[in-house]
C-alpha positions as CSV (number, residue, x, y, z in Angstrom):
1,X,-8.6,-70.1,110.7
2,X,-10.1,-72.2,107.8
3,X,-11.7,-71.4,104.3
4,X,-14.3,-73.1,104.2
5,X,-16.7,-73.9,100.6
6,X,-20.3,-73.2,101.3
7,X,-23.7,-74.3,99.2
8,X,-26.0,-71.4,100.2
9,X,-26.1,-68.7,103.0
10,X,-27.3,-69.2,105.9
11,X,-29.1,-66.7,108.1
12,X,-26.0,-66.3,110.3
13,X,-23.6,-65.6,107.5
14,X,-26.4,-63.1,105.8
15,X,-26.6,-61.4,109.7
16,X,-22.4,-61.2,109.5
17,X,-22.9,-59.8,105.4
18,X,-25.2,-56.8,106.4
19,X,-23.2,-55.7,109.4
20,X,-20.1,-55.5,107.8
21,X,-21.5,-54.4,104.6
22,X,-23.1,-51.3,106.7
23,X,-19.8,-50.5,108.1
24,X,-18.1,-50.3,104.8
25,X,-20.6,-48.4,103.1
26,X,-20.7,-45.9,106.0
27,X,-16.9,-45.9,105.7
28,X,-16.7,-45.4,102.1
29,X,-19.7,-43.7,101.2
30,X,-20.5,-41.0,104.3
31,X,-23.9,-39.4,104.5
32,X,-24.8,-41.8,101.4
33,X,-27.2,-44.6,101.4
34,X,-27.7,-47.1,98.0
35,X,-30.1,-49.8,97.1
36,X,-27.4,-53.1,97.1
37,X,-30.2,-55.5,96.0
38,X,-29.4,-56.8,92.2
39,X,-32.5,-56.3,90.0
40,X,-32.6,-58.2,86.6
41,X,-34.2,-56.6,83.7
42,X,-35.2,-58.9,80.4
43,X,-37.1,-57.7,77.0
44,X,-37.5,-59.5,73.8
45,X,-38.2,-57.8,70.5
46,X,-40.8,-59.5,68.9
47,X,-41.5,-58.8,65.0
48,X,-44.6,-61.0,63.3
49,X,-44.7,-63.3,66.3
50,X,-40.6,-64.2,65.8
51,X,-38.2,-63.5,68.4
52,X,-35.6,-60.8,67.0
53,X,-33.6,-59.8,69.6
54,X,-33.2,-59.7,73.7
55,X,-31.7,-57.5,76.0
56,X,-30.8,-58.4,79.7
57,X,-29.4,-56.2,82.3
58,X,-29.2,-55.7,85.7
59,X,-29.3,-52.4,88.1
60,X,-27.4,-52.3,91.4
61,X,-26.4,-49.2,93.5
62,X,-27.3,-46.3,90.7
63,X,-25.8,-48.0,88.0
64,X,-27.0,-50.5,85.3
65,X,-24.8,-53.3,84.2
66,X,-26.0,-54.4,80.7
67,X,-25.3,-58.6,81.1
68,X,-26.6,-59.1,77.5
69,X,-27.3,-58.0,74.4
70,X,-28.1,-60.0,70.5
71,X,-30.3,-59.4,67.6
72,X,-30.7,-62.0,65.0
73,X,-28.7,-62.3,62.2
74,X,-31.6,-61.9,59.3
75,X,-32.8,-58.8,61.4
76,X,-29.2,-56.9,61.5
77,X,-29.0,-53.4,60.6
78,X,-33.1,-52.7,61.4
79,X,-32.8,-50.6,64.3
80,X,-33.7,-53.7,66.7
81,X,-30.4,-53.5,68.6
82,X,-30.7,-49.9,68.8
83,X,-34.6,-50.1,69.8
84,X,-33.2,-52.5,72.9
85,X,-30.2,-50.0,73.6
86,X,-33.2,-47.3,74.5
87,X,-35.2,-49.5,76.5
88,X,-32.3,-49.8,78.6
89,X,-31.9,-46.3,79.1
90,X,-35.6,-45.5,79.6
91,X,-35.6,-48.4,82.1
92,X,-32.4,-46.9,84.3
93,X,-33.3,-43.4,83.9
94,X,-36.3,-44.1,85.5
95,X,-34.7,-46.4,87.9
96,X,-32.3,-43.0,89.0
97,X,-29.3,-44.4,87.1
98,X,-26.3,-42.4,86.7
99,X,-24.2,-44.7,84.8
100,X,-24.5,-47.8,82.4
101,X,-21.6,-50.2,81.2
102,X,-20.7,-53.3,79.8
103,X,-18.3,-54.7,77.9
104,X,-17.8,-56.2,74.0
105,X,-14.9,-57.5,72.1
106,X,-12.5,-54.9,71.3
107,X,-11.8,-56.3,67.3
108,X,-15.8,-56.5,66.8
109,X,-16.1,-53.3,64.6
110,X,-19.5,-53.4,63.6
111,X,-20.6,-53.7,67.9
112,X,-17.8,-51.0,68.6
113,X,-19.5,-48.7,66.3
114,X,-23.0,-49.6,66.9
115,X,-22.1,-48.7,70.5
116,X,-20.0,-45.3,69.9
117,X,-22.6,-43.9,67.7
118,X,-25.3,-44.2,70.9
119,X,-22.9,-42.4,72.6
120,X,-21.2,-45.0,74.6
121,X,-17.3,-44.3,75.3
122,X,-14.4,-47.0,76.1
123,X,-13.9,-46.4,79.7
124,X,-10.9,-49.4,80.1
125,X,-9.7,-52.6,78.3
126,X,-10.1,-56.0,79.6
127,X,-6.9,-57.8,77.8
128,X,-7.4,-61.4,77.3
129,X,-10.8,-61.5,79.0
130,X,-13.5,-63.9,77.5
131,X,-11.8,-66.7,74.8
132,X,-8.5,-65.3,75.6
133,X,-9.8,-62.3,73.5
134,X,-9.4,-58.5,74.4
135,X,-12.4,-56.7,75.4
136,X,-13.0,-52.9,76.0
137,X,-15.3,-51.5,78.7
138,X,-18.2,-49.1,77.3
139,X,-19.9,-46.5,79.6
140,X,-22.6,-43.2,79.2
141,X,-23.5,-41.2,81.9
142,X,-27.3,-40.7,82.1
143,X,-27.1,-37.4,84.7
């Protein structure tokens, strides 16, 4: 046997990814069926023709990883952060989300907060994860 590096996949390698991908979800998941396919979400809040703030996430199998969040600085503490948080709920629950996560710096109080009082809990830690830094894992269930 060899490990080989590839650029792309090929047809044959996508053929050997959904049969074996089949066989684990009917192993792991029985009587269960989810939509695999990655879909990317991306909104901009726009105040007076000035981008304020974007929001990217993406929503796989149920569940809605949020990839990124960040408001300007001049615009902090205006509800823009919080205005993005809901569009990412009224995007998943309308997608049949159960769950949405993400993770942000453990030390970075004013995000912690922001996060806790939308009702997101720390589910885990990540210890030196991004920067060497320690990060927590933030989840809400949606149903």
């Amino acid at each position: 046997m060899r490990i080989t590096k590839i650029q792309e996949k090929s047809d044959r390698l996508n053929k050997f990814l959904d049969e074996a991908w089949d066989h684990a979800d009917k192993e792991h998941y029985p009587g269960r069926s989810f939509d695999w396919e990655k879909r990317k979400f991306m909104y901009t809040a726009v105040q007076e023709d000035e981008i304020v703030g974007y929001i990217e996430f993406t929503i796989q199998a149920n569940v809605t990883y949020l990839d990124e969040i960040i408001v300007s600085p001049k615009h902090y503490r205006k509800s823009i952060g919080k205005k993005l948080m809901e569009k990412v709920e009224e995007v998943s629950g309308n997608n049949d989300v159960h769950k949405i996560y993400f993770e942000t710096g453990e030390n970075w109080r004013s995000a912690v907060e922001f996060y806790k009082k939308l009702g997101y809990k720390i589910e885990g830690s990540l210890p030196r994860h991004f920067g060497d830094t320690d990060y927590v894992i933030f989840a809400k269930y949606l149903k």
